[in-house]
C-alpha positions in Angstrom: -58.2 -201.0 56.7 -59.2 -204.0 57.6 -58.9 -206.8 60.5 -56.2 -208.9 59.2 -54.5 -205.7 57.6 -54.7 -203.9 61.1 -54.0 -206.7 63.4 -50.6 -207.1 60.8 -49.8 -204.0 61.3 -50.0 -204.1 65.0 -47.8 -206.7 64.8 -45.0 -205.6 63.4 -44.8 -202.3 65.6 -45.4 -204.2 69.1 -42.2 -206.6 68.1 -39.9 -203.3 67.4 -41.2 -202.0 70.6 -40.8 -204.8 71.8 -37.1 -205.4 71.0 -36.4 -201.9 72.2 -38.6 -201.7 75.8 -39.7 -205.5 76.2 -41.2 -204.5 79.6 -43.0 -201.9 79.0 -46.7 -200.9 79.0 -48.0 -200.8 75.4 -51.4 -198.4 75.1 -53.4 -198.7 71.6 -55.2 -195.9 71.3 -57.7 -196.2 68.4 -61.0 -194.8 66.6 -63.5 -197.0 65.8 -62.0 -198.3 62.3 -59.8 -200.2 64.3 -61.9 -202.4 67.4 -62.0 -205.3 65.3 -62.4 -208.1 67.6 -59.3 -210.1 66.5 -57.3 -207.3 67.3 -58.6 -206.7 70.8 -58.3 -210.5 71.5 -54.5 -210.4 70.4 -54.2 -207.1 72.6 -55.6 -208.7 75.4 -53.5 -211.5 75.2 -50.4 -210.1 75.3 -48.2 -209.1 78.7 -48.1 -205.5 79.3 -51.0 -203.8 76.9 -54.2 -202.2 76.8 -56.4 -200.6 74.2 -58.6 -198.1 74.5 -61.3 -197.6 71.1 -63.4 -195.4 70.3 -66.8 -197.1 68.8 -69.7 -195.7 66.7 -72.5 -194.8 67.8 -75.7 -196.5 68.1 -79.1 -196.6 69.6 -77.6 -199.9 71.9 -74.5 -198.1 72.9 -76.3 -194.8 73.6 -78.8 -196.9 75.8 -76.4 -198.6 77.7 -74.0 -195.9 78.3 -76.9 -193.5 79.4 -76.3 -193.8 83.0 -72.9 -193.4 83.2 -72.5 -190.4 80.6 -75.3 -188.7 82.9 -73.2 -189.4 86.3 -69.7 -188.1 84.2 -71.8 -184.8 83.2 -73.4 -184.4 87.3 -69.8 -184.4 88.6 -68.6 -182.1 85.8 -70.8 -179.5 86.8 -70.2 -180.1 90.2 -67.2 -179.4 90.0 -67.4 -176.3 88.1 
């Protein structure tokens, strides 16, 4: 699936979601297939939603992330 494809698809479920809970917090959950950027601009547009996507990994992302992944697994095992 593509951008256009996914971001028509979105669409088309917010606006029955809509009609039915027009107030309502709208959470898109997905993988990485789906954080195309126009997308997460026309989620972060609208009232009332949030995404959450997974993305791929990469040597960037791994680098970037490093710190926090490392505090997440410290307070795991503290907590054990």
């Amino acid at each position: 699936m593509r951008g256009k494809q996914a971001l028509a698809l979105l669409r088309r479920l917010v606006e029955r979601l809509r009609r039915a809970w027009p107030k309502t917090l709208i959470l898109f959950r997905g993988d990485s297939h789906f954080a195309y950027p126009a997308v997460m601009d026309y989620i972060e547009k609208a009232p009332n939603m949030g995404y959450v996507t997974g993305l791929q990994t990469n040597s960037v992302l791994k680098r970037l992330a490093a710190e926090v992944v490392e505090e997440a697994r410290r307070l795991y095992r503290y907590r054990q």
